[in-house]
C-alpha positions as CSV (number, residue, x, y, z in Angstrom):
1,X,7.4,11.8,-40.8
2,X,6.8,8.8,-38.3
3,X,9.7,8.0,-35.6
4,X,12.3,5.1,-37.1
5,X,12.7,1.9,-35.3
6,X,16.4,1.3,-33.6
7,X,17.0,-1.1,-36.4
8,X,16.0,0.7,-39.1
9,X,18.4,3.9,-38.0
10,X,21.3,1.0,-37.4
11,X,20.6,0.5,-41.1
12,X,20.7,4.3,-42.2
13,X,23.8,4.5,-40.1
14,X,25.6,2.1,-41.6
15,X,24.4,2.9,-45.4
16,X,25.5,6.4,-44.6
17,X,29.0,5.4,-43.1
18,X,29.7,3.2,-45.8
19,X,28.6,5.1,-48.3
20,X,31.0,7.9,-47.0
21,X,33.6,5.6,-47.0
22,X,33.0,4.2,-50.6
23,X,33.5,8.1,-52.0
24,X,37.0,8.3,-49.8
25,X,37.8,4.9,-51.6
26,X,36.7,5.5,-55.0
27,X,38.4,9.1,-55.4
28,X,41.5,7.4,-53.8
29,X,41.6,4.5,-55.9
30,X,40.5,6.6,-59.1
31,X,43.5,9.8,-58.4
32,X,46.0,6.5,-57.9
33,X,44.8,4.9,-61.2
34,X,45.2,7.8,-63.1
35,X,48.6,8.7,-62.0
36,X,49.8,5.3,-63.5
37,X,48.8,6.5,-66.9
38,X,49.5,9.1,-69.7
39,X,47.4,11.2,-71.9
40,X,44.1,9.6,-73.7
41,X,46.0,6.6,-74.5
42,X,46.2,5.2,-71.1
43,X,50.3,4.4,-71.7
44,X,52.2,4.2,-68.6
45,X,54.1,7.0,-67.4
46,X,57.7,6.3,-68.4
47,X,58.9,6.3,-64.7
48,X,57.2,2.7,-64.7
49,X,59.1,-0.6,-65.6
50,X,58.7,-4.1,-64.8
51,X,60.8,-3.8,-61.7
52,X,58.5,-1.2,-60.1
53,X,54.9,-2.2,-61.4
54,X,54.6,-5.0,-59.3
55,X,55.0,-3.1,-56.1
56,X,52.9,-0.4,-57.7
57,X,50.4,-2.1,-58.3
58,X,50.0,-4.2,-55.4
59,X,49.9,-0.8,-53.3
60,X,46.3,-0.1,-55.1
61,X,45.0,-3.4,-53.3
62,X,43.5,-1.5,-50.4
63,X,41.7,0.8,-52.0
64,X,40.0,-1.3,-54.4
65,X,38.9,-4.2,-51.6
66,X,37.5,-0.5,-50.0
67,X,35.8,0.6,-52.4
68,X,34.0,-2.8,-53.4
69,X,33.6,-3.8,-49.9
70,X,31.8,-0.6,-48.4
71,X,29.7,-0.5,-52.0
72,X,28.2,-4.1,-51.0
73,X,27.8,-3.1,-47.5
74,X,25.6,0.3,-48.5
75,X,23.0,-1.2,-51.1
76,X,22.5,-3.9,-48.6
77,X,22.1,-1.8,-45.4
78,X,20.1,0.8,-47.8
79,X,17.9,-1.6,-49.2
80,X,17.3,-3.1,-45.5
81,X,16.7,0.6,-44.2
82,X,14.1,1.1,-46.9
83,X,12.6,-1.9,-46.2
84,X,12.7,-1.8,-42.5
85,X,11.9,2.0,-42.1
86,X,8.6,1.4,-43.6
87,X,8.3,5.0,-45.2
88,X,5.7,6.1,-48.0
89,X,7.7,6.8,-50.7
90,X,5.1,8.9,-52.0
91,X,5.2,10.8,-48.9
92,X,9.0,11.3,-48.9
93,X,10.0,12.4,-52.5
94,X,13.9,12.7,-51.0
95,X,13.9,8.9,-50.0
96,X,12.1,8.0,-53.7
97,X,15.2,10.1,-55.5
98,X,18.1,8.1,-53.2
99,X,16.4,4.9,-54.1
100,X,15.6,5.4,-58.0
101,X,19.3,7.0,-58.5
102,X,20.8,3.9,-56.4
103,X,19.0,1.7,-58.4
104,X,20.1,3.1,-61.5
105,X,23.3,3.5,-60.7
106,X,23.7,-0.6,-59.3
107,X,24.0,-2.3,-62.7
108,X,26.7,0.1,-63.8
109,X,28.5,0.0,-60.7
110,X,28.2,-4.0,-60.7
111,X,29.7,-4.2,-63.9
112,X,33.0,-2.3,-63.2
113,X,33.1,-4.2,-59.7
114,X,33.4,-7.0,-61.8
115,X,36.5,-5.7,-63.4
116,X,37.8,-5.0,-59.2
117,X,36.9,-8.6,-58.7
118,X,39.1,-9.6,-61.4
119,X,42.0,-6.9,-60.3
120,X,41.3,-8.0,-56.7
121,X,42.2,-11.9,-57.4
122,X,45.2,-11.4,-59.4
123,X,46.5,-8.7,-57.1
124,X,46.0,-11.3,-53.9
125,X,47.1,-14.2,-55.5
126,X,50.7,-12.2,-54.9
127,X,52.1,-13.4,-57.8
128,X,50.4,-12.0,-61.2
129,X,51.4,-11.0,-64.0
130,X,51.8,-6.5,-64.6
131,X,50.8,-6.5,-68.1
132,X,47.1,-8.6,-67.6
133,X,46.1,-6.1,-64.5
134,X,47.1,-3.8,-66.4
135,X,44.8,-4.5,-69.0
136,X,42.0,-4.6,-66.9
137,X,42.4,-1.1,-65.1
138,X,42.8,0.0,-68.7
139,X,39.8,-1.6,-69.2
140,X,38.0,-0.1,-66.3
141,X,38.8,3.5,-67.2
142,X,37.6,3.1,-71.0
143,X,34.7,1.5,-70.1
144,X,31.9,4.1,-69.1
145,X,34.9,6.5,-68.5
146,X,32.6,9.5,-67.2
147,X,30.6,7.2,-64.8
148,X,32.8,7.5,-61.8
149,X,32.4,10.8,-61.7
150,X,28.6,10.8,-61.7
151,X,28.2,8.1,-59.5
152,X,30.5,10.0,-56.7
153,X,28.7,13.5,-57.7
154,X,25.1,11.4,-57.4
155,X,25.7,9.6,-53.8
156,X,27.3,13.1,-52.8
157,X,24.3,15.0,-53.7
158,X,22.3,12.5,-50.9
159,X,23.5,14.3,-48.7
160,X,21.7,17.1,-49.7
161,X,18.7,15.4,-49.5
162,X,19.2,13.3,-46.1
163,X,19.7,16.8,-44.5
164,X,17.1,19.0,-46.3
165,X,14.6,16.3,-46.7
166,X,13.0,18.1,-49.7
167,X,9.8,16.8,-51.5
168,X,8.8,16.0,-48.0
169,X,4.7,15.5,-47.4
170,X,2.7,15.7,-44.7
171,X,0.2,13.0,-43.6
């Protein structure tokens, strides 16, 4: 494998960092979100009432703006590494399963951040209403309800191959 620019291991860097961060974030925010709810139904545990949601809920704030932040800062500081790093993919099978994975996993991904965006607006705006976030983390959870967990068990597993570097070829 050739040497990497400066600016291309300032990229991998800061996809790896953020991407680090992002699985902190979304195992916090998910562990939190799921400790507001009951059973399959998704009711809310019955130690939640309208005089304790509001401060509840505004507590899960930092976690999502986490979570979507650091997700927007890894595809674009991996797509920038990729593209700056000038590797073969066909010469580094490890860097070709990272990218094809990421890519599959973006439109998912984008598609529940667009629920965060909604959550993130009403929860900032300081005054919302319980009932219509709510609804949206609800939402959230029912739509692709498995994918979290593949998503964190996919960007954990690039790792693996950051480290090992398997599929590698030589010139």
């Amino acid at each position: 494998m050739k040497e990497l620019s400066t600016l291309s291991k300032v990229f991998a860097v800061i996809a790896l960092a953020s991407i680090s961060v992002w699985i902190g974030a979304y195992l916090t925010r998910q562990f939190l979100v799921y400790q507001i709810f009951e059973g399959p139904d998704l009711i809310l545990k019955n130690y939640l009432n309208e005089n304790n949601l509001s401060g509840v809920l505004t507590e899960l704030l930092p976690s999502i703006l986490i979570h979507f932040i650091t997700f927007i800062i890894f595809i674009v500081s991996f797509f920038l590494f990729v593209i700056t790093s000038r590797l073969k993919l066909r010469l580094n099978g490890w860097l070709f399963i990272i990218l094809i994975a990421t890519i599959i996993i973006v439109p998912f991904e984008s598609y529940l951040m667009l629920i965060d965006y909604k959550v993130i607006l009403l929860l900032d705006s300081g005054s919302f209403d319980s009932n219509q976030v709510i609804a949206l983390l609800r939402d959230r959870i029912k739509d692709l309800s498995s994918f979290p967990i593949v998503a964190i068990l996919t960007f954990i597993s690039f790792y693996y191959f950051i480290v090992f570097k398997p599929l590698t070829k030589k010139e």
